[in-house]
N, C-alpha and C positions, 0 to 999 in steps of 0.2 A: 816581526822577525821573519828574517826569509827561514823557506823551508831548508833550501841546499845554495851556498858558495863559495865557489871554490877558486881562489886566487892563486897566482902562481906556481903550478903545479909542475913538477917534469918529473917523468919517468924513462926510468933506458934501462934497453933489454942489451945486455954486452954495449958492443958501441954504438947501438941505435938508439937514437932518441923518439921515444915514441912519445910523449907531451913534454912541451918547451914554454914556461910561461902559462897553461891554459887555467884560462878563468872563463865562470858561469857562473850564474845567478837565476835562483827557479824560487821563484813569490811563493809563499804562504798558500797551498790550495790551489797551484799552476797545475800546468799539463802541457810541455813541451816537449818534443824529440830533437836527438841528437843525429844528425847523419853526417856520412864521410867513406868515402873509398876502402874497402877490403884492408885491412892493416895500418888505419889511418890514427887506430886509438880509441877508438870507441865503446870497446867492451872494457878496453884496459882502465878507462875511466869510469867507467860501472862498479868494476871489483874495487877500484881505491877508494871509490866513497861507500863502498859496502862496509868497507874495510877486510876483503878478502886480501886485498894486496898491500904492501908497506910502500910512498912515495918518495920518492930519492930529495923532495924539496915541495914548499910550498904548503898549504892549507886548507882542508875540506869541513866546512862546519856544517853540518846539518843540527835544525834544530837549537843552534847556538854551541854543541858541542866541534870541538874541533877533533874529528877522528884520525888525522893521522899522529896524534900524539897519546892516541890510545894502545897499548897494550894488547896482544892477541885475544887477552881472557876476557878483558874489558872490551875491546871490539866486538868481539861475541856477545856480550851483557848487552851493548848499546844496539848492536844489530834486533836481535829480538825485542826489544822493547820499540826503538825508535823507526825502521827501517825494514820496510817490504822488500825483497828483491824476488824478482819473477826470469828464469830462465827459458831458454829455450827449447832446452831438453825438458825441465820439466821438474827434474830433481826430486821426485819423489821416490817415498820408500815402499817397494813392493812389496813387503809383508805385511805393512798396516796397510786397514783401510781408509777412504775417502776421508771417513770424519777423524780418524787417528791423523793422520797426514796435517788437516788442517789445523790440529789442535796444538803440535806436536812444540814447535817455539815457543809458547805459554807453558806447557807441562815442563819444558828444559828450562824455565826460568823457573821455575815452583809457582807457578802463578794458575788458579782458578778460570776458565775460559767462561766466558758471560754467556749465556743460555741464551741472551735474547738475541743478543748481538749475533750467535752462531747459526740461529733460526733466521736471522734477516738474511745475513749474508749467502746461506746457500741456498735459500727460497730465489733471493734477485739472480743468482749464476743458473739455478737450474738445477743444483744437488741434493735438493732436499730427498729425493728419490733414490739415490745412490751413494746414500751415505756409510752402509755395508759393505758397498761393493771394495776390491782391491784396484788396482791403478792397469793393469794389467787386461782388467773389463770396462773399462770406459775406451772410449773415442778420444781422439788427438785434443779435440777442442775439450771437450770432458777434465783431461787432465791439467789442459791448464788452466780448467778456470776453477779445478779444484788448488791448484796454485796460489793462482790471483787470493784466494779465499783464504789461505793458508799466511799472505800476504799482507791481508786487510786485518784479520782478527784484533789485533793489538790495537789500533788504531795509528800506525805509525806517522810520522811525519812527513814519509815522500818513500814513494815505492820507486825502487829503481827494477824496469823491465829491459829484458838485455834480448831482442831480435824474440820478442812473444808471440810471432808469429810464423816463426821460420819452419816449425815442423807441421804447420796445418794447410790442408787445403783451403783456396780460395774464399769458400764460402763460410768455413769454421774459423777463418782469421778477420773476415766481412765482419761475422758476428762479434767477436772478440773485440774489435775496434769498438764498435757501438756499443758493449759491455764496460771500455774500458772509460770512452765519455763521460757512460751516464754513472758509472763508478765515481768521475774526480764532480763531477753535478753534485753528490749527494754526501760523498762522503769528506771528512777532514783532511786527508791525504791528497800530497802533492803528487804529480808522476813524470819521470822521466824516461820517455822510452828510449831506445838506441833500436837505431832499423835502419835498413835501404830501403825499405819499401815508401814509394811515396803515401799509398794507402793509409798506410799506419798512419805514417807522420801528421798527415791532413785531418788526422783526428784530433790530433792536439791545437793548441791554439798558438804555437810559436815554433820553428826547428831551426833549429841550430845547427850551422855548416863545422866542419870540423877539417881543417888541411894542415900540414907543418906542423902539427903539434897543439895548434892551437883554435879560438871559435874564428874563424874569419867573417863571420855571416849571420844575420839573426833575423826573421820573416814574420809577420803573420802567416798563417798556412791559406787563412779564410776556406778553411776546410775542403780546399779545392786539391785531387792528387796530380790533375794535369799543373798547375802553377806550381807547385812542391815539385813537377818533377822539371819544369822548365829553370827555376831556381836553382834546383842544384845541376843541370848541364852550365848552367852560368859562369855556376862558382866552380868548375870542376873543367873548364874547356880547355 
């Protein structure tokens, strides 16, 4: 079963059509990016299959579930259980700490967070140190891989990261990349980022061009960011 596919999808803001038709497909245990021009639809396709947004048409199953026929409350149920999503703000709450934060979707489902699982995951990011602290005393990179972590817990079926690198510097987003590899290496989760950055992108093993609403374009990366980024001048001239 694929993790995430979504067939004929459109959405429009007033009289813009921001996706027309778009369809993807992201395998069981993938790691693809999405890219496309500044207002191209790329985040908007993040929040539909989050199910933060409602689709004017069309069908996103992750998992085998088809979420846009889910219900806000039940989107929320499915979100926490099946569905990582990783922002680029960061989205966290600055009252709780590090380990509140990651815990936090388990405890809103009534659900028991697994001791072992919470000991792996933030031993591999790096949190096991800072799991006291608030969101406020960590570093850019810091917070989001208490994110990612926050992300992972459940084991969901395919994390969707939306530009996870946009508020880090170069070398905290370097790192992040190689976190986020050996993250889909190890663990059951699918991922789908959304970025400009070719960086990013070349971390995954396929990106996906995004114009008109819809995928025009689908690469190996071969983990290279000069050919991710001569690809999308391509698709983009």
């Amino acid at each position: 079963m694929d993790a995430l596919k979504a067939t004929g999808v459109c959405r429009r803001y007033g009289e813009q059509e921001v996706l027309k038709d778009f369809a993807l497909t992201l395998g069981a245990g993938g790691f693809e990016a999405l890219m496309g021009p500044s207002g191209s639809g790329k985040s908007t396709f993040l929040h539909l299959a989050a199910g933060l947004l409602a689709a004017d048409a069309g069908a996103i199953e992750i998992d085998g579930t088809d979420v846009t026929r889910l219900s806000d409350a039940a989107a929320a149920r499915f979100r926490r259980r099946h569905v990582g999503v990783v922002f680029q703000a960061f989205n966290l709450l600055d009252d709780r700490t590090v380990a509140d934060n990651i815990v936090l979707p388990l405890r809103l489902d009534g659900a028991r967070p697994d001791a072992a699982r919470f000991a792996k995951l933030t031993g591999v990011l790096g949190l096991a140190d800072k799991l006291a602290k608030k969101p406020e005393q960590l570093s850019g990179g810091e917070r989001q891989r208490t994110a990612i972590a926050r992300a992972l817990m459940a084991e969901p079926a395919v994390v969707l990261a939306d530009e996870p690198t946009g508020n880090l510097d170069v070398a905290a987003a370097k790192e992040l990349c190689a976190l986020l590899k050996e993250l889909n290496a190890t663990e059951k989760s699918a991922i789908l980022v959304v970025t400009h950055d070719p960086v990013v992108a070349a971390s995954a093993t396929h990106v996906n061009f995004l114009k008109d609403g819809r995928i025009v374009a689908r690469h190996a990366t071969q983990g290279d960011p000069a050919r991710v980024s001569q690809l999308y001048l391509e698709t983009y001239r």
